[in-house]
C-alpha positions as MATLAB code, in Angstrom:
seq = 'XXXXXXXXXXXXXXXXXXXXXXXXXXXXXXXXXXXXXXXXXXXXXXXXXXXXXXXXXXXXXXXXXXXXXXXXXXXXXXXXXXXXXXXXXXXXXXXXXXXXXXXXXXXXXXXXXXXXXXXXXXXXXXXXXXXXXXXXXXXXXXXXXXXXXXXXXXXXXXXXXXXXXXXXXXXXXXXXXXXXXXXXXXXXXXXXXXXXXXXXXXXXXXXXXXXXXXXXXXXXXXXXXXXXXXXXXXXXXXXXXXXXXXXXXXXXXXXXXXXXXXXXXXXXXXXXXXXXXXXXXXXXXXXXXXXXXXXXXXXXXXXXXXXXXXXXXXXXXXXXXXXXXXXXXXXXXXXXXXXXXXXXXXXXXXXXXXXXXXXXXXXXXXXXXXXXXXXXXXXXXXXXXXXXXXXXXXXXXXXXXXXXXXXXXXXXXXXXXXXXXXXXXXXXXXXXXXXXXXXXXXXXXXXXXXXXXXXXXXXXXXXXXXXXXXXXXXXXXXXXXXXXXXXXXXXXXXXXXXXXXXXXXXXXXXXXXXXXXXXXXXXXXXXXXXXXXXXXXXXXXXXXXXXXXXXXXXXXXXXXXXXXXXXXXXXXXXXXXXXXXXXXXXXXXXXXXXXXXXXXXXXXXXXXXXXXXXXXXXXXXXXXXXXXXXXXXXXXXXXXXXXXXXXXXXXXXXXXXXXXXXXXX';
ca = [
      48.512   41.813   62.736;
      51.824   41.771   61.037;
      50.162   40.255   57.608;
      47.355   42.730   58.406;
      50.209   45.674   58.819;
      51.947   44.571   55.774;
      48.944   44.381   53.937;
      48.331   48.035   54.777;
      51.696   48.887   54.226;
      52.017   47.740   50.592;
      48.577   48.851   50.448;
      49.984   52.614   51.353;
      53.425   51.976   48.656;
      50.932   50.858   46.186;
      48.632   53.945   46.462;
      52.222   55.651   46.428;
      53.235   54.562   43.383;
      49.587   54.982   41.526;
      49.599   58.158   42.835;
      53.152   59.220   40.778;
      51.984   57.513   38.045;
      48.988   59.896   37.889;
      50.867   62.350   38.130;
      53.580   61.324   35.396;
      50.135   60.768   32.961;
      48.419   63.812   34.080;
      51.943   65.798   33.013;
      52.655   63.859   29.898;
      49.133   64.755   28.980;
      49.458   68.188   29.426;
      52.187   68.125   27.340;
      50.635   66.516   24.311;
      47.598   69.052   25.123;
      49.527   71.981   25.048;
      51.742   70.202   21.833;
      48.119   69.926   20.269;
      46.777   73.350   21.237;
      50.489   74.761   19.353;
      49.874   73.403   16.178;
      46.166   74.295   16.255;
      47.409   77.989   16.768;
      50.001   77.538   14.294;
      47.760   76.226   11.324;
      44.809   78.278   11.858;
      43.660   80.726    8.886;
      42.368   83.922    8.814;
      38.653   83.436    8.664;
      38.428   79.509   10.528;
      40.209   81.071   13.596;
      36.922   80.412   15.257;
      37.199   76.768   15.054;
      40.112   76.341   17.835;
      37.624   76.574   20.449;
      36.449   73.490   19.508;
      39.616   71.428   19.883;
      41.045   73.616   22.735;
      37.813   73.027   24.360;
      37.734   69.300   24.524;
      41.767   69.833   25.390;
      40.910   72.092   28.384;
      38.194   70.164   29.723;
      40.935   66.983   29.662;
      43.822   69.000   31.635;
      40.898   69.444   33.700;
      40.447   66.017   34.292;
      43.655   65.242   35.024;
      43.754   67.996   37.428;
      40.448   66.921   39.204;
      42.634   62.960   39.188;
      45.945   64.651   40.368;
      44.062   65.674   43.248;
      43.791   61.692   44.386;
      48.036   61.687   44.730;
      49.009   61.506   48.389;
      49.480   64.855   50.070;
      52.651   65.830   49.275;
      52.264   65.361   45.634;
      48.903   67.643   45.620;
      50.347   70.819   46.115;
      53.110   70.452   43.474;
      50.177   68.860   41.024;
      47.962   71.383   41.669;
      50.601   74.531   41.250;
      51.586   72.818   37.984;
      48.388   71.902   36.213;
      46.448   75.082   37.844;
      49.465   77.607   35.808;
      49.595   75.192   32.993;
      45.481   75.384   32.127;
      46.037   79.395   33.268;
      48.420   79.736   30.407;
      46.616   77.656   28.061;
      43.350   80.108   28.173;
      45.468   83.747   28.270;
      47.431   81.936   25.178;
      43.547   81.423   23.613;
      42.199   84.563   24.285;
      45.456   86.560   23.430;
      45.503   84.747   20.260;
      41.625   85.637   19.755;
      41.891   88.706   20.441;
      44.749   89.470   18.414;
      43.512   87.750   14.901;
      39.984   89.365   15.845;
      41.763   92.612   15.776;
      43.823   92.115   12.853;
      41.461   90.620   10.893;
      38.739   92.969   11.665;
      38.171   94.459    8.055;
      37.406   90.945    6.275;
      35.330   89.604    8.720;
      31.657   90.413    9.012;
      29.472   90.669   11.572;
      28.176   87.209   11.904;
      31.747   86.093   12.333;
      32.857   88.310   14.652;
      29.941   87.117   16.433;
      30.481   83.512   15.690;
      33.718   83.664   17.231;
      32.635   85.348   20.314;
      29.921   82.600   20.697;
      32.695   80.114   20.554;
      34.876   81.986   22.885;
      31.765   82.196   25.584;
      31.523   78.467   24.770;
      35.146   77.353   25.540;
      34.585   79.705   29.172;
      31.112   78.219   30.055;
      32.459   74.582   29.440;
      36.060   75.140   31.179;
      34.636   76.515   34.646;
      32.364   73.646   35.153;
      35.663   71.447   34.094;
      37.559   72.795   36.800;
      35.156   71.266   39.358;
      34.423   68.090   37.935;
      34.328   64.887   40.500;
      34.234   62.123   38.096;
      37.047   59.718   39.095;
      37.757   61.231   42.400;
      37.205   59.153   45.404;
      35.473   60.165   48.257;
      37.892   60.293   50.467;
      39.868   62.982   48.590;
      36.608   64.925   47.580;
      37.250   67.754   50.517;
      41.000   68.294   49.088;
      38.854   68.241   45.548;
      36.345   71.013   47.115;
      39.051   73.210   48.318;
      40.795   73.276   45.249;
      37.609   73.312   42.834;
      36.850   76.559   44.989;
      40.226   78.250   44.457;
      40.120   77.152   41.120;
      36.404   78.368   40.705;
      37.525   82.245   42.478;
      40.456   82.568   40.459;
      38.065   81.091   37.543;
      35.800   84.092   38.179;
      37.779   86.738   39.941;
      40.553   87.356   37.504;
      40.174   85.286   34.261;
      36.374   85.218   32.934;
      35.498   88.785   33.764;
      39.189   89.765   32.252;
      38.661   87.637   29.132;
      35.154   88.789   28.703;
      35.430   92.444   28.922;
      38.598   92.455   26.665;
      36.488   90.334   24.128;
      33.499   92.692   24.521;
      35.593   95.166   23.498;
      37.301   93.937   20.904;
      33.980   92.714   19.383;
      32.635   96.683   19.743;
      36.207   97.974   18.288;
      35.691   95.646   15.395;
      32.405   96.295   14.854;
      33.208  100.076   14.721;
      36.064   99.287   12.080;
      33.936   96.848    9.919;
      32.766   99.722    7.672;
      28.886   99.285    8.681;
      26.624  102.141    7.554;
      24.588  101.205   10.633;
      27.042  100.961   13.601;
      25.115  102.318   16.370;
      22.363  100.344   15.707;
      25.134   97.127   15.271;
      26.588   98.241   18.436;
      23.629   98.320   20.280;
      22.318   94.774   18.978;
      25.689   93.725   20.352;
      25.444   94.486   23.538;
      22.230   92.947   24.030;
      23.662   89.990   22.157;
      26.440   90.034   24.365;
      24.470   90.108   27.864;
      21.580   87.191   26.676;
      24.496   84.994   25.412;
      26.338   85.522   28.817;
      23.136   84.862   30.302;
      22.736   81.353   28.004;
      26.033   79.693   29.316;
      25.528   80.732   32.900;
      28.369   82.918   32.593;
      27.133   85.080   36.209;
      29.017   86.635   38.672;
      27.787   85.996   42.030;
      29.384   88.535   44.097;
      28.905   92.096   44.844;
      32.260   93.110   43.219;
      31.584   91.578   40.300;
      28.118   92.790   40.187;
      29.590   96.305   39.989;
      32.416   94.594   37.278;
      29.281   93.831   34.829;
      27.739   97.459   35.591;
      31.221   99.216   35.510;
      31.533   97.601   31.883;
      27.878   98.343   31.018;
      28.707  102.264   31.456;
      31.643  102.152   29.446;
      30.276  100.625   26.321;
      27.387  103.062   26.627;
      30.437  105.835   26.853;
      31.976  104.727   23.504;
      28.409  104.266   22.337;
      27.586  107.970   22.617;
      31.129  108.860   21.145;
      29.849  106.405   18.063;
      26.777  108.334   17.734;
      28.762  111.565   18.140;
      31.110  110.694   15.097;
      28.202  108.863   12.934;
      25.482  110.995   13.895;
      22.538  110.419   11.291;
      18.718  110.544   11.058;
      18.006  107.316   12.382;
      20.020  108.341   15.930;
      16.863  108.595   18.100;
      15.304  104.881   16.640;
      18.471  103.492   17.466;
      18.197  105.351   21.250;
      14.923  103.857   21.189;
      15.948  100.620   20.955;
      18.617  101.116   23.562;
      16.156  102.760   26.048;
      13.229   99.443   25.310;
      16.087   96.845   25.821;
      17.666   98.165   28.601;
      15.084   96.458   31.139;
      15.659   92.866   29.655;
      19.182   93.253   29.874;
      19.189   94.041   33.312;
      17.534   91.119   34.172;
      19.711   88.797   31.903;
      22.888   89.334   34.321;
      20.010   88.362   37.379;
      20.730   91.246   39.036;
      18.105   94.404   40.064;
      19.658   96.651   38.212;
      16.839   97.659   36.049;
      16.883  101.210   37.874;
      20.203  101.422   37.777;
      20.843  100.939   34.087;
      17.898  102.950   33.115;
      19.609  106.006   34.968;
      22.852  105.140   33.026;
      21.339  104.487   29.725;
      19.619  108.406   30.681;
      22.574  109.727   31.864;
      24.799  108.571   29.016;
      22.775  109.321   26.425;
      19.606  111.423   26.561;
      20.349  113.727   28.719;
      23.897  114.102   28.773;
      24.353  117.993   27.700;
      26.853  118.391   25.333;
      24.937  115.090   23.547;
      21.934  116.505   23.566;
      23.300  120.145   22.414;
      24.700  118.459   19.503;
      21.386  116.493   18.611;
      19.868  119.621   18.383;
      22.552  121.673   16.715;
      21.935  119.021   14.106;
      18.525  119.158   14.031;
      18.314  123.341   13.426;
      21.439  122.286   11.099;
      20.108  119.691    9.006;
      16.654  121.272    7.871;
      16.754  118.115    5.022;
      16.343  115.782    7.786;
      14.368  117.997    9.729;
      10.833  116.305    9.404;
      11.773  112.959   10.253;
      14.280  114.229   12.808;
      11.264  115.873   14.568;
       8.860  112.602   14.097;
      11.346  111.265   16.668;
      11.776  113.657   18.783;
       8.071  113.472   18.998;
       8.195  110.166   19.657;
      10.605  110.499   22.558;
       8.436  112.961   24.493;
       8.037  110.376   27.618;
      11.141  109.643   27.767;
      11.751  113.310   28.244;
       8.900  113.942   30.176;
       9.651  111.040   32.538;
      13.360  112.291   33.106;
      12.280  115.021   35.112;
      15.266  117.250   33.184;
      13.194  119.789   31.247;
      14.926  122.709   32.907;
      18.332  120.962   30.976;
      16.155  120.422   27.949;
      15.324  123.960   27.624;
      18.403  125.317   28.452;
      20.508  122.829   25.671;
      17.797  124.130   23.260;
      18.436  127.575   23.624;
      22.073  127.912   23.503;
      21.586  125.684   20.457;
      19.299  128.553   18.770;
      21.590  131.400   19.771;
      24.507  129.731   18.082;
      22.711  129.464   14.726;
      21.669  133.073   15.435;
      24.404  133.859   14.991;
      26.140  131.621   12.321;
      22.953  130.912   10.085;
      23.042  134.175    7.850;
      26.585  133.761    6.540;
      27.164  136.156    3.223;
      26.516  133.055    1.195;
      23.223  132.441    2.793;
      21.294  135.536    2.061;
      18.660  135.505    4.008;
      16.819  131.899    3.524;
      17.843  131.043    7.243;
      15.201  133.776    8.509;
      12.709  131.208    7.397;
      14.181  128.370    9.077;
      14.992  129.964   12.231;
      11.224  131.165   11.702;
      10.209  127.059   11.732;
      12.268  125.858   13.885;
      10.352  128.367   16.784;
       7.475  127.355   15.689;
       8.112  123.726   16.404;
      10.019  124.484   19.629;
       7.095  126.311   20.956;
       4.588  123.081   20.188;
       7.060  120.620   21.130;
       7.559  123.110   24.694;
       3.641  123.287   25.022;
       3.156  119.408   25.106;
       4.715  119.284   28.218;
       2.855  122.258   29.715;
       5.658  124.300   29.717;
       4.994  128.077   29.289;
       7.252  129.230   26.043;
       7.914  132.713   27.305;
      10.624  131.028   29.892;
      12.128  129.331   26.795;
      11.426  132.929   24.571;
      13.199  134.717   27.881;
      16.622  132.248   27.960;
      17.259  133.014   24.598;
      16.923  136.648   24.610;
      18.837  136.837   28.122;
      21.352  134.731   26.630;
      21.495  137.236   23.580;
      21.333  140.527   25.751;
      24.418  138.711   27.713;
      26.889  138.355   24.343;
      26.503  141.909   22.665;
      28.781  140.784   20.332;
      26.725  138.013   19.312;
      23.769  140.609   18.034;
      25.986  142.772   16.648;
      27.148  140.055   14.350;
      23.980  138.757   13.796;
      22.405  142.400   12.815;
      25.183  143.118   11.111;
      25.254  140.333    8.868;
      21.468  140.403    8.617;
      21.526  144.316    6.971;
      24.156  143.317    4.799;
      22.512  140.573    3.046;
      19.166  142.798    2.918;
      21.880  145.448    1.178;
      23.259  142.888   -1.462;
      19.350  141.444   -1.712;
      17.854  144.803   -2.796;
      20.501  145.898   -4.612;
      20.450  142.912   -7.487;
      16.849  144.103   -7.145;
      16.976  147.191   -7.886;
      19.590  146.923  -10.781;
      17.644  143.847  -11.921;
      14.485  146.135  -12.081;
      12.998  142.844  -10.648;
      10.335  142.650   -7.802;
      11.023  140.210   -4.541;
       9.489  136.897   -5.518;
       6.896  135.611   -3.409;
       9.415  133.475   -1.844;
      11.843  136.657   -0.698;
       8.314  138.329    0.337;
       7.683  135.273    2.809;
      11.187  135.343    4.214;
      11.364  139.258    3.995;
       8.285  138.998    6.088;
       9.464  137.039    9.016;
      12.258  139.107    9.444;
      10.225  141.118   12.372;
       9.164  138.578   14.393;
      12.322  136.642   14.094;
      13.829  140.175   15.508;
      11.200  140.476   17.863;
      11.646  137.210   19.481;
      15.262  137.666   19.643;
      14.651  140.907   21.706;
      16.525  142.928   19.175;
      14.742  146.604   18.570;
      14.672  149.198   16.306;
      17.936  151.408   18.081;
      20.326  148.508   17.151;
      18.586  148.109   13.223;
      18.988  152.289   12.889;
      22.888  152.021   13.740;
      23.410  149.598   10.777;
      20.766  150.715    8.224;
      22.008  152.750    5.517;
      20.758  155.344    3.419;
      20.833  153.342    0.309;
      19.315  150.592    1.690;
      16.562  151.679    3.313;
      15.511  153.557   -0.100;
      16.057  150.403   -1.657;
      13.728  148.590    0.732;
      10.909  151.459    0.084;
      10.953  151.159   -3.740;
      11.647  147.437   -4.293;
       9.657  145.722   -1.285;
       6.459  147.568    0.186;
       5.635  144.339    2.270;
       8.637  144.654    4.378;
       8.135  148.689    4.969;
       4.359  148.240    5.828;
       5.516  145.450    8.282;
       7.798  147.748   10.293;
       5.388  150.603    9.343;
       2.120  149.290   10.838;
       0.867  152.473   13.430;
      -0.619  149.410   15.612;
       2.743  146.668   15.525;
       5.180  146.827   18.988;
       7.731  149.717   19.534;
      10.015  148.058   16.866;
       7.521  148.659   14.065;
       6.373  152.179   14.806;
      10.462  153.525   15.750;
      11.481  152.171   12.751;
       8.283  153.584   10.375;
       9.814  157.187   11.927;
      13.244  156.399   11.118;
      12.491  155.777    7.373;
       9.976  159.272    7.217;
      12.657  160.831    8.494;
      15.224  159.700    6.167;
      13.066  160.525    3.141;
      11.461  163.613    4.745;
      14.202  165.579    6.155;
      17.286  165.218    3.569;
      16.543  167.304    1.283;
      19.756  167.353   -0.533;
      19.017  163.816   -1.665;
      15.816  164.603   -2.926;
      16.660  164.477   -6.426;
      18.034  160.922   -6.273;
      15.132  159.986   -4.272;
      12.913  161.096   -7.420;
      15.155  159.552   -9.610;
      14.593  156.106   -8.067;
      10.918  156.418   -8.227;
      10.864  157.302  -11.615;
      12.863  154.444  -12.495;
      10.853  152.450  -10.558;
       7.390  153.732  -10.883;
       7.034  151.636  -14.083;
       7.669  148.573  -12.565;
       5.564  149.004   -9.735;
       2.106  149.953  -12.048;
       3.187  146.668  -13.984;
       3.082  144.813  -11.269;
      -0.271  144.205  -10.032;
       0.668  142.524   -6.092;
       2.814  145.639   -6.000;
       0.868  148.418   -7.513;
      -1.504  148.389   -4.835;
       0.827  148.006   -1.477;
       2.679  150.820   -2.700;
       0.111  153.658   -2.364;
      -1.517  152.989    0.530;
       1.769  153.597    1.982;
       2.556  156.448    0.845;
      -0.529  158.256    0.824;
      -1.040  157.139    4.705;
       2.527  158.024    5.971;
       3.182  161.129    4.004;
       6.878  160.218    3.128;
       6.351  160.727   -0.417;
       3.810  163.067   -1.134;
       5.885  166.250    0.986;
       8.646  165.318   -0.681;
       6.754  165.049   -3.837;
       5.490  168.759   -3.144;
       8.446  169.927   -1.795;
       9.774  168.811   -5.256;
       7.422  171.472   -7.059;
       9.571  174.387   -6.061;
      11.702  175.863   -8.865;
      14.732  174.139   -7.124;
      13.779  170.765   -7.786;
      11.375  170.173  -10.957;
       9.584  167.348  -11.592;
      10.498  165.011  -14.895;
       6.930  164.567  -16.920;
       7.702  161.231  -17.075;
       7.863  160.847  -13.380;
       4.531  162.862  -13.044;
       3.312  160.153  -15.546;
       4.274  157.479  -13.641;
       2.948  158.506  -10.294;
      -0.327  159.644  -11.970;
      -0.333  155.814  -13.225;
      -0.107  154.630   -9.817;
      -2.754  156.775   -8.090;
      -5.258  155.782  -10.996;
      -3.919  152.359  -10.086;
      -4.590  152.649   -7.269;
      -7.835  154.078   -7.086;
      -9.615  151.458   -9.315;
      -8.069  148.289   -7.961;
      -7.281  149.194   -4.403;
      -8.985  151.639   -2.482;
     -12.083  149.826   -1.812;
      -9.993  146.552   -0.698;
      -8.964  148.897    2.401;
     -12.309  150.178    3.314;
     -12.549  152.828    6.060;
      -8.876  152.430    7.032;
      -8.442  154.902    3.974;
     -11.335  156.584    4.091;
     -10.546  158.022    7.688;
      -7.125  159.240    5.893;
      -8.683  163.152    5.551;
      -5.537  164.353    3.758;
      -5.298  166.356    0.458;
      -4.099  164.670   -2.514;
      -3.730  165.666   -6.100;
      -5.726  164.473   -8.838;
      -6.235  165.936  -12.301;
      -9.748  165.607  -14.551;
      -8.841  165.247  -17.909;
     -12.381  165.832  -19.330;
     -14.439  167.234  -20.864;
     -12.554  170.681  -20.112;
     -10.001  171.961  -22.242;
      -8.036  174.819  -20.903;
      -5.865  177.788  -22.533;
      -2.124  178.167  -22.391;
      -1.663  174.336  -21.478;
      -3.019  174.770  -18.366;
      -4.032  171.869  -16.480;
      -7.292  171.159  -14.366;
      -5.557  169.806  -10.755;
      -7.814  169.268   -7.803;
      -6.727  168.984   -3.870;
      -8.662  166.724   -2.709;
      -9.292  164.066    0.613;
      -8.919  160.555   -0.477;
     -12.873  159.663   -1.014;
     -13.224  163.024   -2.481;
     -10.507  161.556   -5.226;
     -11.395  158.494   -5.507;
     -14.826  159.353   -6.205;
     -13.689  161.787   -9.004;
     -11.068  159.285  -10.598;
     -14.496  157.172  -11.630;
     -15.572  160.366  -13.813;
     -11.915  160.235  -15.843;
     -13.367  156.540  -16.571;
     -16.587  157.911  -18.212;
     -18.884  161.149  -17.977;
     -22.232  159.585  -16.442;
     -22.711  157.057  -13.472;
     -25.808  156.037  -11.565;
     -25.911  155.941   -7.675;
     -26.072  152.139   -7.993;
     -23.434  151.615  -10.511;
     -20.950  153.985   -7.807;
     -22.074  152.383   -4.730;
     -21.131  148.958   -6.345;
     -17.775  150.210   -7.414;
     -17.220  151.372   -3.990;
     -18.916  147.801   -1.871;
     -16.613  147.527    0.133;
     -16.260  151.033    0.953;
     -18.232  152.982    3.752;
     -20.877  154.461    1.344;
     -21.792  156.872    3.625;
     -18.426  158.455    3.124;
     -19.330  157.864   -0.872;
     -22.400  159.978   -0.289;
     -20.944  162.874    1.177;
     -18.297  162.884   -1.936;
     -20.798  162.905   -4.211;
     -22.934  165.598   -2.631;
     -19.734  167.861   -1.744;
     -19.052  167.379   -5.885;
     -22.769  168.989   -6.462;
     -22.755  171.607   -3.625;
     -19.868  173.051   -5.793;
     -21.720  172.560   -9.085;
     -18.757  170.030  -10.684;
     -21.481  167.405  -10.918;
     -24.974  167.522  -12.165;
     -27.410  165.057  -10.131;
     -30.328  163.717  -11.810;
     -32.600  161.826   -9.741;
     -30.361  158.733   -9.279;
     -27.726  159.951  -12.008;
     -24.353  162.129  -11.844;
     -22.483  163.566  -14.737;
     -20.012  166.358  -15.206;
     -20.902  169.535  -15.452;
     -19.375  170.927  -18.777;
     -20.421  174.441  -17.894;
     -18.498  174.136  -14.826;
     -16.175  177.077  -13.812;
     -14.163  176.123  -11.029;
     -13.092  179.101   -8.308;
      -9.261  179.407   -8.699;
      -6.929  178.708   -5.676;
      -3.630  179.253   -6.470;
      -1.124  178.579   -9.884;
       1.911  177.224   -9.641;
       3.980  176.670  -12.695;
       1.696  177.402  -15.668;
      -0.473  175.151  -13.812;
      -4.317  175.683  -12.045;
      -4.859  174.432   -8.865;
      -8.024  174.290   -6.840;
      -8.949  172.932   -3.576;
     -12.294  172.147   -2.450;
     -12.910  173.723    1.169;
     -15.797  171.364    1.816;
     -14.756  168.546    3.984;
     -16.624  165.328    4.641;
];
């Protein structure tokens, strides 16, 4: 028994003195580890940083070791093992990943992607090896393996619980900061491949987090990368944005399920709420869209593209809403002095794509149409600017014009003719237009582009058209005191117009329908305000113009026009004193006559095809209203002047005969 006792007893100084001497190893090897891991720090360059993990690996996974044997001492040497080793491997990783961090940082404009990745591989490496380290059993015995299980599991919860979500988030970060500093034309897109990277590489060394506060850790840090994502975007905003969304939105799903957690509904609603259809993102997408009109075909391919996402987001009301405020703005800002008036034609596009894109989700675009003109009626200021700005340019447009002696281009037509709806859709009416319109201008409008007139001076266009078509008869009707300058202008311009065949024949029509001209040009008759030959020559140019090239081309719409007009027949009469042979006559009535200035003799066929278009029923009663009052001679299917005609005088004015036929068609 004694033997037997003494046995154990040596047996128990024996395990005693092993046990110190484990100890004593376990410390002296910690030393030379941490001696090691120094000198790697010390001698490490700029871009082989990277390779520390290696060594500090292998030395990690040995303190581990020697933790895991420090475990076998006897009782009272565990806890003072254990406290040492445990704050001796903590300080040996936060002296790693401070040092990582820091030469990542620092170093962050020579190194490239691959190794910033490289290193963050390594990093994840050095983590995934040292947790299963801390638990390791080799060369414990079984009968300290509980005391081995208690402390693997404290190890394992501090392992997880403070250090390894710490270390990776700060490295996430630092990779993402890097990656924004690394001069890439392509960040977002490098940003987003790095997070997946990031998740399926945490995935691939079983680098999980198996409790429900760190399951809201890896979400928490999900939503903040996608946070200084959309700030990326917002700073580097470029055409590819919504490809590089795309790829977000696709990969989201996969990276849910690399972190084996359901959180594929979860992350989708982040990735939506962070991005898509966070407001002032989206309002700035768009403002970039209507802003960028170089970009703006491809910009809108993806947009198209992105209609289920939209649609499935259930946040068209938001949609809408960002849209419009985004089109009142550049109301308001497009038609800057510099701009003339080339943004009319933009905004004019950009509604015409809004109200397709709107449609494909089977939204009405009135409510769209509605917000925007609410949102304009709201912010009189707003209009103001926007009309003001809008007459000014038209002002500074027709006045190089006018002094040019140069006709709108086809390209001012087109813009000049989407001024109305553009004003129409923005609910802005004729009452707001007549505060700002000048004088000047609106004479300048009249003689330089007919298109834009006849636009606002169609009899069957909205309120807009027909108030302002009054406005401008008024203008040139009523002052008479500027009826000399008015007469002036046309004669100046008269000769451009009759040169200009796309004008020549707008120009008329207008004036002969809407009587602005002609009672001025009577009124201009009296002694008070004579008319200069060479502006009689210019507006007889125009009606002759006129009455070859155009008056057929409108058909009945002129022929109902029963008003007088003047024409004079040159031949074959010859009157004394200068007098001149001037007829008043309805418009068929004239242009019938105008043929017999051309030559003396025309068959029934010959007129009816010069008139096809025209209602030759109306032609007929011309010509027979011509022979009731014996100016033409009809022979069977032929008419020619009479040169024995004496026409029944009306009135004289001036030296000059007038006569008026009383027959009427």
């Amino acid at each position: 028994m004694t033997g037997k006792h003494r046995w154990d007893s040596n047996s128990k100084k024996r395990d005693k003195i092993e046990g110190g001497e484990t100890f004593r190893l376990a410390n002296k090897s910690l030393d030379t580890s941490f001696l090691l891991i120094a000198d790697i720090l010390n001698r490490i360059s700029d871009k082989s940083h990277y390779t520390l993990f290696d060594s500090l690996t292998t030395q990690c996974i040995y303190i581990a070791n020697n933790l895991a044997q420090a475990q076998s001492n006897p009782k009272r040497r565990r806890k003072a093992a254990e406290k040492n080793l445990t704050r001796n491997l903590e300080n040996a990783i936060r002296k790693c990943a401070s040092h990582f961090i820091d030469n990542t940082r620092i170093n962050a404009d020579n190194l490239s992607v691959g190794d910033i990745r490289l290193a963050n591989e390594r990093y994840m490496i050095f983590l995934a090896k040292l947790g299963p380290a801390c638990t390791m059993a080799d060369g414990c015995s079984r009968r300290t393996n509980g005391c081995k299980r208690n402390l693997a599991l404290r190890a394992e919860a501090w392992f997880l619980e403070d250090l390894v979500y710490e270390m990776e988030n700060d490295v996430l970060h630092c990779v993402l900061q890097t990656l924004d500093r690394a001069r890439q034309p392509d960040s977002p897109t490098i940003l987003i491949e790095n997070l997946c990277w990031f998740f399926n590489k945490s995935h691939q060394y079983s680098l999980t987090f198996p409790n429900g506060s760190e399951r809201q850790n890896v979400l928490k840090l999900y939503e903040n990368n996608l946070s200084r994502f959309v700030q990326i975007i917002r700073i580097n905003f470029n055409a590819s944005f919504i490809g590089n969304l795309k790829a977000l939105i696709t990969k989201e799903t996969r990276i849910a399920s690399t972190i084996r957690f359901d959180l594929a509904e979860e992350a989708r609603s982040k990735v939506i709420q962070h991005t898509i259809l966070d407001a002032s993102v989206l309002q700035y997408l768009m403002s970039e869209i209507i802003s960028n009109i170089a970009k703006y075909d491809e910009i809108r391919q993806n947009l198209i593209e992105l209609h289920d996402l939209f649609h499935s987001c259930d946040k068209l009301q938001q949609l809408i809403s960002s849209l419009s405020d985004c089109l009142i703005r550049y109301f308001a800002d497009s038609l800057h002095e510099n701009q003339y008036l080339t943004g009319i034609l933009e905004i004019r596009d950009i509604i015409d794509f809004f109200e397709t894109y709107l449609k494909s989700f089977s939204c009405d675009f009135k409510i769209f149409s509605k917000n925007v003109r609410n949102s304009i009626m709201e912010n009189t200021d707003e209009k103001s600017t926007f009309v003001r700005v809008l007459v000014k340019n038209l002002d500074k447009f027709f006045k190089q014009s006018y002094k040019s002696k140069i006709c709108p281009s086809i390209e001012a037509q087109e813009w000049i003719d989407a001024i109305p709806g553009v004003l129409a859709y923005m609910g802005i009416e004729s009452d707001v237009l007549k505060y700002y319109l000048s004088e000047s201008l609106m004479r300048r409008m009249f003689l330089m582009n007919i298109n834009f007139l006849e636009k606002f001076c169609n009899p069957d266009a909205q309120c807009i058209e027909r108030r302002f078509c009054k406005m401008l008869i008024t203008e040139f009707e009523e002052k008479a005191t500027n009826l000399k300058k008015i007469l002036r202008d046309f004669e100046s311009s008269f000769h451009l117009i009759t040169d200009n065949h796309d004008c020549a024949p707008q120009i008329i029509p207008l004036i002969l329908e809407k009587h602005a001209v002609p009672r001025a040009y009577h009124d201009s008759m009296h002694e008070k305000y004579p008319i200069p030959r060479s502006l009689q020559t210019s507006w007889e140019a125009c009606i002759k113009r006129y009455l070859t090239q155009s008056l057929e081309n409108r058909s009945k719409k002129i022929g109902n026009a029963y008003k007088l007009h003047r024409l004079e027949l040159s031949s074959p009469f010859e009157l004394p004193n200068g007098d001149r042979l001037i007829f008043e006559l309805n418009l068929p009535q004239a242009a019938v006559l105008e043929c017999f200035n051309a030559r003396l003799k025309w068959s029934r066929d010959q007129m009816f095809c010069e008139f096809e278009r025209f209602d030759l029923e109306i032609i007929r009663k011309a010509l027979r209203s011509f022979v009731k009052a014996g100016l033409l001679i009809e022979d069977r299917c032929f008419y020619e002047l009479n040169q024995d005609f004496i026409p029944e005088l009306k009135e004289v004015r001036h030296g000059k005969l007038m006569f008026k036929f009383t027959e009427s068609l």
